[in-house]
N, C-alpha and C positions, 0 to 999 in steps of 0.2 A: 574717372580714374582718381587715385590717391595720391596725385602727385602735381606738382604746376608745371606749364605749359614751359616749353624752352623760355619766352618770352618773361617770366616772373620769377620762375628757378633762379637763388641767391646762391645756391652752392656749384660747383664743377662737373654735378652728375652729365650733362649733357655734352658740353667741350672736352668731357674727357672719351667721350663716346663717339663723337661726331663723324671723325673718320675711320673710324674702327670696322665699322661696316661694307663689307665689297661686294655690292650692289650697283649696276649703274646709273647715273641719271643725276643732273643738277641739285635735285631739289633732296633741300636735308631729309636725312632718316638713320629712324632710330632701332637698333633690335632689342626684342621685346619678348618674355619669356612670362609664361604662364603656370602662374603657382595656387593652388587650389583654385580660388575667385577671383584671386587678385594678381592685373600684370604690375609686371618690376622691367624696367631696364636693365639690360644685364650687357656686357661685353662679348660671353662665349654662349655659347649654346641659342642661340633665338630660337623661339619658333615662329614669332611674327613680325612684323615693318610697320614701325609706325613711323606718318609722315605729317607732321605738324602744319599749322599754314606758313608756307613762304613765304620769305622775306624779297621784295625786287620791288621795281615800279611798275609792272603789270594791271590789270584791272580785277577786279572782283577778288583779289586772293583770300581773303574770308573766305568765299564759295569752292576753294579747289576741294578742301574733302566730301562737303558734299556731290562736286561734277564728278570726283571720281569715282565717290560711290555708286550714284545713279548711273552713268556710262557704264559701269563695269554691271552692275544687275541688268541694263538692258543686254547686254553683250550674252549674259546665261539666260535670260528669263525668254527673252523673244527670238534671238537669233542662233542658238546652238553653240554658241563661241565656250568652251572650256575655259572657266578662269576661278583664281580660288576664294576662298573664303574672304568676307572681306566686309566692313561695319564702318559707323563713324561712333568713334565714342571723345568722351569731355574730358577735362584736364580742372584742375577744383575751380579755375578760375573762370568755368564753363565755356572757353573757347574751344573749339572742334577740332580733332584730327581726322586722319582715313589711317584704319588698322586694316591690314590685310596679312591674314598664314602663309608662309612660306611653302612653296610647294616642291622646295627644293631638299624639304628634310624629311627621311626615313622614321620608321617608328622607333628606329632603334639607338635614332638621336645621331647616325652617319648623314650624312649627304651625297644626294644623285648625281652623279658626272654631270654634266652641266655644260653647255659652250655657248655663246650667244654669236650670231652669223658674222657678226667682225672677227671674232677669234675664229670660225668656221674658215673665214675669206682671206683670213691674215691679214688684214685691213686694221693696223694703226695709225696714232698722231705721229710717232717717228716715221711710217715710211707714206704715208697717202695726207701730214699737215692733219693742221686742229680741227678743220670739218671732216674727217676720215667717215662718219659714223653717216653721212650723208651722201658719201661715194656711189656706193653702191644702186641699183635701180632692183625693182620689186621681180621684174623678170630673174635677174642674176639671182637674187637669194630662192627663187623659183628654182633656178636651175644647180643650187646649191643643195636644194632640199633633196631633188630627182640624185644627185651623186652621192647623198652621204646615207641619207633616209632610205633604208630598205623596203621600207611599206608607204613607199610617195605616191601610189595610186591615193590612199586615203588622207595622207599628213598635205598632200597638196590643196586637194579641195577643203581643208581645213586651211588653208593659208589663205585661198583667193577671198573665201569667205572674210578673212580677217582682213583681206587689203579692203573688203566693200566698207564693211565696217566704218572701220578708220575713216574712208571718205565720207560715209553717209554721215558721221556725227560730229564730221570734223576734225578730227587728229592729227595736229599738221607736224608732231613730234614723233611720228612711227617709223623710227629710223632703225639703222640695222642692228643695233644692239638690243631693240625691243624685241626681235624676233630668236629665239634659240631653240636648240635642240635637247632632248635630256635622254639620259641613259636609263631603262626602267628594269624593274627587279630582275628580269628575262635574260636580258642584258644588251637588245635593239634599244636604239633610238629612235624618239616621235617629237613632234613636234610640244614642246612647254607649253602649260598653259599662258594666256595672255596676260597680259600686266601692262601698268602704267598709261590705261584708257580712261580717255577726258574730253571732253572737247574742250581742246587748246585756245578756239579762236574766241571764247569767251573772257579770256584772260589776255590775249595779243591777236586782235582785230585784223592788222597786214598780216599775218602769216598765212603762207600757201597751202593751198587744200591737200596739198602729199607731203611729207618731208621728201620723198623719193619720187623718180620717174617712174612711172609703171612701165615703158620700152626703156632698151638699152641706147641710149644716142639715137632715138627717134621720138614723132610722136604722130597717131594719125590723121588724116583727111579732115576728120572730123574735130577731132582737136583745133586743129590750124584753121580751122571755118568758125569755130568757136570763143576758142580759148581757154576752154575748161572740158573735164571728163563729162564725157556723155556713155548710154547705153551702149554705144558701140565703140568704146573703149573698153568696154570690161568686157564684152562681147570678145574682143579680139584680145585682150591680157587673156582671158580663159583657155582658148584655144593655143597661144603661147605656151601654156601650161601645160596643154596635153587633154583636158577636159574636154567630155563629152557635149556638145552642146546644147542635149537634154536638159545635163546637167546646171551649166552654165546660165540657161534660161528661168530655170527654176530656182535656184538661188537667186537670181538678181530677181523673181518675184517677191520672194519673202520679204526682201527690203523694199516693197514697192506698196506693198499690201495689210502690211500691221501697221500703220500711221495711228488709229487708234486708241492700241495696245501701249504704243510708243509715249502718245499724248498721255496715257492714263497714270506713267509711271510716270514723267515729268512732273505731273502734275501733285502726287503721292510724294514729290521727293522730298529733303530740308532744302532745296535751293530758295532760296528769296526769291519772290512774283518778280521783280523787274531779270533776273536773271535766269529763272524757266522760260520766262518769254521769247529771253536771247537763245535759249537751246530750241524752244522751239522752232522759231525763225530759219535757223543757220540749219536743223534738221532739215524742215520742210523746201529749204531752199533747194538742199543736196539730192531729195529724192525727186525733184523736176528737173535735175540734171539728169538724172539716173535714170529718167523717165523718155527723156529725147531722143529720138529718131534720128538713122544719118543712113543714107546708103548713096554707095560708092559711084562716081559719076566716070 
């Protein structure tokens, strides 16, 4: 890009953008608008999010645009997950961001109704306190989809898929505002494409393999002999859902069965060797959870 990275930038183009943007999520970003070849930061009109590397004490923050990028091409390339366009491109001082198109904008430069499942759930920090966005459990925004989503036979099995996801590669940040609804030309609502996939624990090692419960104030048999989601947890979130358990079994194949495909794009990615390694690991670890046997005594 033609421009320096927030970190070297001597003028106010960035601070005076910073919060400009209403988008959720801790980590800074920027909107970004595309003019012939070349992006500009701009205030109004974006059509894309660029997300610079964050600032924190975390590990690997160098590596978040490349986890994001990679996490999010597995997410379309292997597993069906709808998410949108999305690159790492440089800043002149050749440090990396993650650019990704807004999927939220019309051709005609309007914007799609939009809700993300806290505003669905009316779930804020004034009435549910600062972890509000962690309230919620995977079932509830399930059963949030089935009341508002008139085509939840298919916008569901695209959610459960999204909850395997997120376990399988780690996501321990997939909390209720990642999930939303959008209004499309028609004038029904579906479920948004996906955004804001990483694996998290490559950056914050203690964080837990859900931001949310998958049951609502429970968990089962099998968890409680464990400690951790196994096959017959998702086995039974599925059928919570309503899914077929045709269905149910055949999805939780596909994440059981491209380990290859998986390893080849790791491997393809810009992550740095000591940090593909840790994706591979914390992968391979999640799909021998995924893998394990429980029945009911």
């Amino acid at each position: 890009m033609s421009f320096e990275s927030p970190y070297k930038e001597e003028s106010n183009i960035y601070s005076d953008l910073t919060k400009k943007i209403s988008i959720s999520g801790v980590q800074i970003k920027y909107s970004i608008i595309r003019e012939k070849n070349t992006l500009r930061l701009t205030e109004k009109g974006g059509q894309y999010i660029l997300k610079p590397i964050p600032i924190g004490q975390f590990r690997y923050l160098d590596q978040a645009p490349a986890n994001e990028h990679l996490t999010m091409q597995i997410a379309r390339q292997l597993f069906k997950i709808n998410v949108p366009p999305n690159t790492v491109v440089y800043f002149k001082d050749t440090s990396p961001a993650y650019l990704v198109k807004r999927f939220d904008v019309r051709a005609d430069g309007l914007r799609f109704q939009q809700e993300d499942f806290a505003q669905i759930a009316q779930v804020t920090e004034y009435t549910h306190g600062q972890n509000y966005k962690y309230d919620l459990s995977y079932e509830q925004i399930g059963q949030l989809i089935k009341k508002y989503i008139a085509s939840y036979p298919i916008e569901i099995e695209k959610f459960f898929r999204m909850i395997i996801f997120n376990y399988v590669f780690s996501n321990g940040d997939a909390h209720v505002k990642n999930f939303s609804a959008i209004r499309t030309l028609e004038g029904d609502y579906i479920l948004a494409p996906a955004y804001d996939l990483l694996c998290t624990r490559i950056h914050v090692p203690s964080e837990s393999d859900m931001a949310l419960m998958l049951f609502t104030d429970t968990f089962t048999t099998a968890y409680d002999a464990y400690g951790f989601y196994t096959r017959f947890d998702f086995l039974q979130f599925g059928k919570v859902l309503g899914l077929k358990e045709s269905r149910i079994i055949k999805i939780l194949s596909e994440f059981t069965n491209r380990h290859m495909e998986v390893i080849k794009l790791i491997d393809n990615s810009l992550l740095k060797d000591e940090v593909k390694h840790l994706f591979k690991t914390f992968y391979e670890k999640k799909v021998n959870c995924l893998q394990m046997e429980w029945t009911e005594k």
